[in-house]
C-alpha positions, -999 to +999 in steps of 0.1 A: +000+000+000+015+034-006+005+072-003+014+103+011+027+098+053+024+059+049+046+048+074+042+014+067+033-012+041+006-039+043+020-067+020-008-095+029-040-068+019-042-062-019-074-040-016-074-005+001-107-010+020-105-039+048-130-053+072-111-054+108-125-061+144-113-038+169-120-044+205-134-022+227-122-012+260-148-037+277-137-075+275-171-093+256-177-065+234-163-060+198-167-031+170-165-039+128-148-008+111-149-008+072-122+011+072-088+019+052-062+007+070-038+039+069-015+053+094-002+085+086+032+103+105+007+122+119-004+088+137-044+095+138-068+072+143-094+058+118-117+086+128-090+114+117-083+125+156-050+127+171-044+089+187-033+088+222-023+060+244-030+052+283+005+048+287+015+025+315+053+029+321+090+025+298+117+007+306+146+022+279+173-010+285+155-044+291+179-076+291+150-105+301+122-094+283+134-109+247+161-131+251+191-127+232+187-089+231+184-053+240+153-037+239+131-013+254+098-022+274+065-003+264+040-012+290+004+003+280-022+009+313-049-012+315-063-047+315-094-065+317-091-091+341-073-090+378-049-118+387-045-115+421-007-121+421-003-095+387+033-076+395+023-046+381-009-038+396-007-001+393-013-002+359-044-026+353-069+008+354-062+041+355-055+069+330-022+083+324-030+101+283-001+104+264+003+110+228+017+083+203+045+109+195+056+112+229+057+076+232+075+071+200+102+098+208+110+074+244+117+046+223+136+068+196+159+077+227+169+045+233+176+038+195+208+034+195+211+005+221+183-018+211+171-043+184+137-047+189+106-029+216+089-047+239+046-039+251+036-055+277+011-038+306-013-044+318-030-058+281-013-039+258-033-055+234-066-040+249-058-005+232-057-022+198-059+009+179-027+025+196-012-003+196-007-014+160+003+025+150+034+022+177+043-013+166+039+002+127+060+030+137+086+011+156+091-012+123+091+018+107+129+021+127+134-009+115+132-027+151+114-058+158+084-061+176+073-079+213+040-088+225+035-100+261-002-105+265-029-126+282-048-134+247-078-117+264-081-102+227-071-126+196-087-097+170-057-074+180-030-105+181-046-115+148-045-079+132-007-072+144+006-113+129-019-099+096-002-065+091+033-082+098+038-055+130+047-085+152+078-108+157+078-121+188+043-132+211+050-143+247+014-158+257+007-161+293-015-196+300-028-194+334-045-226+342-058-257+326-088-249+304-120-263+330-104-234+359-098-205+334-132-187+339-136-190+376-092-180+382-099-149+356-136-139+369-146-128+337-158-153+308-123-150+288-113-188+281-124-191+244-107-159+233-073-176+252-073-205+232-084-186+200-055-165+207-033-196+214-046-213+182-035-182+164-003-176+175+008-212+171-004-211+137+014-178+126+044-198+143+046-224+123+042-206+092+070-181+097+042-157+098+061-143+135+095-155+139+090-163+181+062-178+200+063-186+237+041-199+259+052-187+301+035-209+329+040-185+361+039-209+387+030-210+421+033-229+450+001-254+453-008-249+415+024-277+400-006-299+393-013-271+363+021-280+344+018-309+328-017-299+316-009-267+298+021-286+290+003-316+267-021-290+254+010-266+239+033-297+236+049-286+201+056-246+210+087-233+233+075-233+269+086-214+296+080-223+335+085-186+354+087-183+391+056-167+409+062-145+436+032-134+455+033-121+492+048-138+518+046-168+501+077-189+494+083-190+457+090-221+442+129-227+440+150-232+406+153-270+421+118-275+427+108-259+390+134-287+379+118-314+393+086-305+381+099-298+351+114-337+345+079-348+350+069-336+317+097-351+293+103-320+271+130-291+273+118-260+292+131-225+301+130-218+336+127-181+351+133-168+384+142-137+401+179-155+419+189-174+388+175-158+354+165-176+325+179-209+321+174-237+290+168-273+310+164-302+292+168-326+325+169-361+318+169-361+280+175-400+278+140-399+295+122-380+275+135-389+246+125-428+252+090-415+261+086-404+222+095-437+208 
């Protein structure tokens, strides 16, 4: 697609008018646009107003949120759903308005020092809008694209693998399937496996180049592993430490152990010992496949 302030092409849409689904701010409730899909250096929305953001925080130098590199961390405010153990807290409502120039010229700051930019929140994906004109603007740099997200909203996850404005999606799976609804409080469990279903998909297609899928464990929930485990058995799983209160975390050892239960390489996380690749008894695993 070109024209005058394009900041970025759309190689998979050969028509200029496109039907997309962009969520609302309110989890259950989605809006159809029939609308060009054009994002001008002036970054306004569809409706030709000035696009904003409900800017959660930035992080300009981030070495564990896309491993392997340097990158900055966008978090966006705001998120539909309230984990009880969620580390950033502060942000899940709220309203801090910024401008997507603003946030543009934070990342542009730390340029120099990064390959890629990281949103996380909160749901970053919740402000679908604002988000796909930051990530077209940030490949517009020529820097790669993050995703952390809940997949409380597969239209936006779907939009950003469609547009190519997404390299990376880091998927956080809860529980097993039958507790989703009653952990989250809110009726969410179809869109997390649609999202799921989607990202695995655009995986293994090349469509985005990483796809993760982070358990953050706690103690008295290990019976969730091997669950979430079998059902994402042929994507890169990561078991990350929960720390919640005054309850003791679960050590690197114990993830270990629960980790050689389920016959497959991991990636551990915690706050002592970082991330760490563990295969564990590979003769093990390996003979369970045969």
């Amino acid at each position: 697609m070109h024209g005058k302030g394009i900041i970025f092409s759309i190689p998979v849409i050969s028509s200029p008018d496109t039907m997309i689904r962009w969520p609302l701010l309110a989890l259950g409730h989605f809006t159809t646009l029939n609308t060009t899909v054009r994002y001008s250096t002036e970054h306004r929305s569809v409706s030709g107003r000035a696009m904003d953001v409900n800017f959660g925080g930035f992080v300009p130098i981030s070495t564990v949120d896309w491993r392997g590199k340097a990158v900055c961390t966008v978090f966006l405010r705001g998120c539909p759903v309230r984990c009880t153990y969620c580390h950033n807290s502060s942000i899940l409502s709220g309203n801090d308005i910024r401008s997507i120039e603003e946030v543009i010229g934070m990342v542009k700051s730390s340029r120099l020092l990064i390959s890629g930019v990281v949103f996380s929140g909160g749901e970053p994906t919740m402000q679908a809008e604002a988000l796909v004109a930051l990530a077209g603007a940030i490949k517009n740099m020529g820097l790669l694209v993050g995703v952390q997200t809940n997949g409380v909203y597969p239209d936006t996850l779907e939009t950003l693998i469609g547009l190519s404005l997404v390299d990376r999606i880091a998927l956080d799976i809860k529980a097993r399937w039958q507790r989703y609804d009653n952990l989250m409080k809110v009726p969410c469990v179809d869109r997390v496996q649609r999202s799921f279903a989607i990202c695995r998909a655009a995986w293994q297609s090349g469509k985005i180049s990483e796809f993760e899928v982070v358990i953050t464990l706690f103690r008295g929930y290990e019976d969730e592993v091997p669950y979430i485990s079998h059902e994402c058995s042929d994507v890169d799983l990561v078991i990350q430490q929960g720390v919640q209160g005054n309850i003791p975390p679960l050590s690197c050892s114990e993830l270990k152990k629960i980790a050689d239960t389920l016959n497959r390489p991991v990636r551990i996380r915690t706050r002592e010992g970082g991330e760490i690749s563990y295969e564990g008894n590979r003769d093990r695993w390996i003979a369970s496949k045969r």
